[in-house]
N, C-alpha and C positions, 0 to 999 in steps of 0.2 A: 437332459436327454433320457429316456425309457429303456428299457434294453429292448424293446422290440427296435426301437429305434437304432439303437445299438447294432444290433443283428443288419439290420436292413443295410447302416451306414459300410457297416466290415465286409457285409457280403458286397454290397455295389463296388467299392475299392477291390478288392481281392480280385472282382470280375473285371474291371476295367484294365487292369495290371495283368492279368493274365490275355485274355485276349485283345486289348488295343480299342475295346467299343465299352460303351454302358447298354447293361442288361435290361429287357423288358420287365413289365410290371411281371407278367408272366415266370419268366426266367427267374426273379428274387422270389417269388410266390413259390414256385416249384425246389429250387434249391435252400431255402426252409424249410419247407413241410408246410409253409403254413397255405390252407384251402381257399381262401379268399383275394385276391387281387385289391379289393378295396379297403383291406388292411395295409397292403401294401401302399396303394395310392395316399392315404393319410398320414403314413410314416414317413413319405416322403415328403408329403406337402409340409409336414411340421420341421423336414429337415431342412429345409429350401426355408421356411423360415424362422430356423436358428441361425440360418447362412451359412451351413456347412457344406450345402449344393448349390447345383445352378441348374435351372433348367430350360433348354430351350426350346424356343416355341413351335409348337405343331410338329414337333419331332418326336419321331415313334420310339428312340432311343435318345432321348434330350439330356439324361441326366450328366451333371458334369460335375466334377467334385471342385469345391474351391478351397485351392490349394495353399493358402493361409490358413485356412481350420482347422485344415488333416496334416498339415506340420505343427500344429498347436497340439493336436490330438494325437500324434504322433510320439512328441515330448513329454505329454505326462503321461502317456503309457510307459516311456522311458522312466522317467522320477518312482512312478508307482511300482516299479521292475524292482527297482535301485532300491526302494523302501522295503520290498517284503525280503530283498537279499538282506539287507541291511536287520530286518527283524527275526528273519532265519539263523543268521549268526550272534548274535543278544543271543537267542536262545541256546544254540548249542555250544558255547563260550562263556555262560555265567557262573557254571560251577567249577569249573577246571580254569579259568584265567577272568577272574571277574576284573581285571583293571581295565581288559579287550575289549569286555563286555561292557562295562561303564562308558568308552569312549563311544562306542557305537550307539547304545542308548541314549549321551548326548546329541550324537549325529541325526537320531530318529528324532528327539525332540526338535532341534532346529528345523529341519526340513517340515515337522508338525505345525511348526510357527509360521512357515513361509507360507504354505498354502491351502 
């Protein structure tokens, strides 16, 4: 995934949560910044097939999020949360308690293995 992509995906979630519908191409265009709609339209189309959306057909607001991907996406947003805490404390822990420090840098190690 791209982070235009990225952007596109966070923003359509955030909007669909907030108000109860999915955003026009328009409305994701305008709440980036970004000028063109058919940047939009492409960002979508490659999201719809990574299968992180759904869209339905002939619908002016079709987009739907499929809510297997965005709990998968959701998790390792958690794990990568968990890793940079997890890298933040290695750090200000290795000269004042480096045994703290050891254990956490095994823990970053393992989690580096896992995925």
């Amino acid at each position: 995934m791209t982070s235009k992509q990225k952007m596109v995906l966070d923003f359509i979630t955030d909007f669909i949560s907030k108000n109860g519908y999915s955003p026009s191409y328009r409305q994701i265009a305008k709440g980036l910044s970004i000028s063109s709609t058919n940047t939009i339209f492409r960002a979508v189309k490659n999201l719809k097939e990574l299968g992180l959306i759904e869209m339905a057909h002939r619908k002016h607001r079709g987009v739907r999020l499929n809510t297997q991907c965005c709990d998968c996406i959701k998790y390792l947003k958690e794990i990568n949360s968990y890793r940079k805490m997890l890298w933040n404390c290695h750090h200000m822990l290795k000269e004042s308690f480096p045994s703290y420090s050891r254990i956490i840098k095994e823990e970053l190690i393992r989690y580096a293995n896992q995925g």
